[in-house]
Residue, then its C-alpha position, 0 to 999 in steps of 0.5 A: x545233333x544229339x537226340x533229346x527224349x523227355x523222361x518223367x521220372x517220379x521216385x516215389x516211396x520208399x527204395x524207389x527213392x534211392x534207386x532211382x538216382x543210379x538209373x538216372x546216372x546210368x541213362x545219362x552215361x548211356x547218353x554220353x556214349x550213344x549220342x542222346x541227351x534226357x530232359x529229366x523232369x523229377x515229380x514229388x508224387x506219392x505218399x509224402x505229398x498224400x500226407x501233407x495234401x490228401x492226394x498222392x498226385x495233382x488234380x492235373x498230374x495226368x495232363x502233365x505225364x502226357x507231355x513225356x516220352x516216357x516215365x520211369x517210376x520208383x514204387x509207392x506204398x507206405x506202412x501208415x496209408x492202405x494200399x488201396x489208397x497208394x496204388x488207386x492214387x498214383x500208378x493205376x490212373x497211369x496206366x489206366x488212363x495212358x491204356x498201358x494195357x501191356x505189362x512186360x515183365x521179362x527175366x533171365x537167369x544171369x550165370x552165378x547168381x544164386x536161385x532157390x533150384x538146384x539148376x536155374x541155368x537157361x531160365x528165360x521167360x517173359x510174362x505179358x500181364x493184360x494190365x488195365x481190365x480183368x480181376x482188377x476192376x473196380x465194379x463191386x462192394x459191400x453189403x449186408x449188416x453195416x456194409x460187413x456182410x459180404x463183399x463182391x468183386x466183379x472181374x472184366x474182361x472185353x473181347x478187345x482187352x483179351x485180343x489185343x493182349x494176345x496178339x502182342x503175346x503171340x508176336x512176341x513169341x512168333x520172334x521167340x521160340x514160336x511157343x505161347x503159354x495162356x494162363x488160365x482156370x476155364x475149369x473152376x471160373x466159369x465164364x471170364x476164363x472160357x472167354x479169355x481161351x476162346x479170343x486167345x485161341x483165336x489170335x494164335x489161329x493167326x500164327x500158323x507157325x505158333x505153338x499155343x498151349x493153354x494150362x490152368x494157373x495152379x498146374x501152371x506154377x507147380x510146372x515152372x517151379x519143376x520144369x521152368x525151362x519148359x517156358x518162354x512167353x507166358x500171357x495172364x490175365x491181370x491177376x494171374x499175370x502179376x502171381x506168376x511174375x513174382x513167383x518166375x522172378x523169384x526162380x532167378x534170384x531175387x525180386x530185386x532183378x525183376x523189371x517191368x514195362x507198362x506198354x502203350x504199344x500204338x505209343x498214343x500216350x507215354x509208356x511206364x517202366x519201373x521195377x517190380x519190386x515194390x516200396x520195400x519199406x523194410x529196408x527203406x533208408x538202409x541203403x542195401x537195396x539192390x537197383x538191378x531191377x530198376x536198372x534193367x528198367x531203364x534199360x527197356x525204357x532205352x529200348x523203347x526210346x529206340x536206343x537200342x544200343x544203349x539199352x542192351x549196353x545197360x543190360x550188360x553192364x547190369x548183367x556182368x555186376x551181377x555175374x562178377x559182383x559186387x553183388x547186393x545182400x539180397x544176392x548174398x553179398x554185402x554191397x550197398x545201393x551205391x556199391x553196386x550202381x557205381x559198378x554198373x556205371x563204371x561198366x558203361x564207362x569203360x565199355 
């Protein structure tokens, strides 16, 4: 009998409207070659809707995601509504709310791709971003003459937020090279970073056999600029975790590659997985954007579903595009979307 998962799958705005359909097409080519099925259920959410009802997601849209084993999700943001009120209204409740308190965001140099160093060749690091606490609160305000006088934002950090992070970071690593990098600013941020070393410190007690090294975040990024196969898994806090995962996907080409997993780890409510890329209004509707990077989304929602299989098969039908082409214009080529999806699904096919 073949195995069923249910997928949420929630396109949103912009290019996440057209890169979802290839990932759809590539889960269910997977599907069809490695014995399991998706119930696809396909939600309107985002910014259309916010114009049209003043919400990006119904009042009951959490209730309805709990249903799924998993989401995977386009972007959201549009040039006409703040951002605050696009990612307030839509991705962070997710995460919050399903205490995705895991952002996975891995990369790799894939041979042939161009990156901005003369030698990427190598580069493999994954970044574990603490996702639902720290700088990304919402405890603060305005205040002063007409609420313009200044402006607070408090960060929060809790001690079970900083350890159960790093002790996802240190595992990961133990199965890796063994080597932990904590991103911090204990010498300018007087009291959340001390206490984000001190419990990381005392989880990589945990692991005899773990290199853990502590390095501010402003050295940090000069060194994986100038020496990036120093690294291979890096733990941030919020803030600095998403920085230093657009600035190591950039190291390897493109934004368009990067994917990323919002992690439930104990699996009490469903996972997100979705690209880092954003909405790219830009060059929404153009039909060039590159869907690497939700493709090597879904590939670790496949992984996470545990077909394994069919996630390192999408992998490498993403991984053998990018090395042979067609390549999109962001990589240098002139491929459009479908170009490049349908490249990816012939892969899968012919594997």
């Amino acid at each position: 009998m073949s195995r069923v998962h249910s997928i949420a799958a929630i396109a949103g705005d912009g290019i996440g409207q057209e890169v979802m359909p290839p990932a759809v097409a590539a889960v269910d080519a997977c599907g069809r070659r490695h014995g399991f099925t998706v119930d696809w259920t396909h939600y309107d959410w985002g910014s259309q809707r916010y114009r049209e009802t003043g919400y990006l997601m119904p009042e009951d849209g959490i209730e309805q995601l709990k249903r799924h084993d998993a989401i995977l999700f386009g972007a959201v943001g549009a040039p006409d509504i703040p951002d605050t009120t696009t990612l307030w209204g839509l991705l962070m409740p997710m995460r919050r709310q399903f205490n995705q308190y895991v952002n996975l965001r891995p990369v790799r140099h894939i041979a042939g791709v161009p990156s901005p160093l003369a030698d990427p060749a190598g580069i493999d690091i994954v970044v574990i971003r603490e996702n639902v606490e720290g700088e990304y609160s919402e405890v603060g305000g305005r205040g002063g003459p007409d609420g313009d006088g200044y402006a607070v934002q408090a960060s929060r950090f809790t001690r079970d937020g900083v350890t159960r992070v790093a002790a996802y970071a240190a595992e990961l690593a133990s199965r890796r090279s063994g080597t932990l990098t904590s991103a911090t600013k204990s010498n300018g941020i007087l009291h959340t970073m001390p206490f984000w070393d001190e419990h990381v410190a005392r989880v990589a007690a945990g692991y005899p056999d773990l290199k853990l090294r502590s390095v501010l975040i402003d050295a940090l990024a000069a060194a994986l600029i100038l020496r990036p196969r120093d690294f291979d898994v890096i733990v941030a806090s919020n803030l600095f975790g998403d920085i230093l995962s657009d600035l190591t996907a950039a190291l390897v080409g493109s934004l368009g590659l990067a994917a990323s997993a919002n992690l439930n780890p104990e699996r009490a409510f469903p996972s997100l997985f979705e690209p880092v890329h954003g909405s790219a209004p830009d060059i929404a509707g153009t039909g060039v954007a590159n869907p690497a990077a939700m493709l090597y989304a879904a590939a670790m929602m496949l992984d996470h579903l545990g077909e394994t299989d069919a996630g390192t098969a999408l992998t490498e039908a993403v991984d053998a595009t990018l090395r042979d082409g067609p390549r999109s214009r962001d990589l240098g080529g002139a491929a459009s979307t479908a170009e490049v999806a349908a490249a990816v699904t012939d892969r899968l096919t012919r594997a």
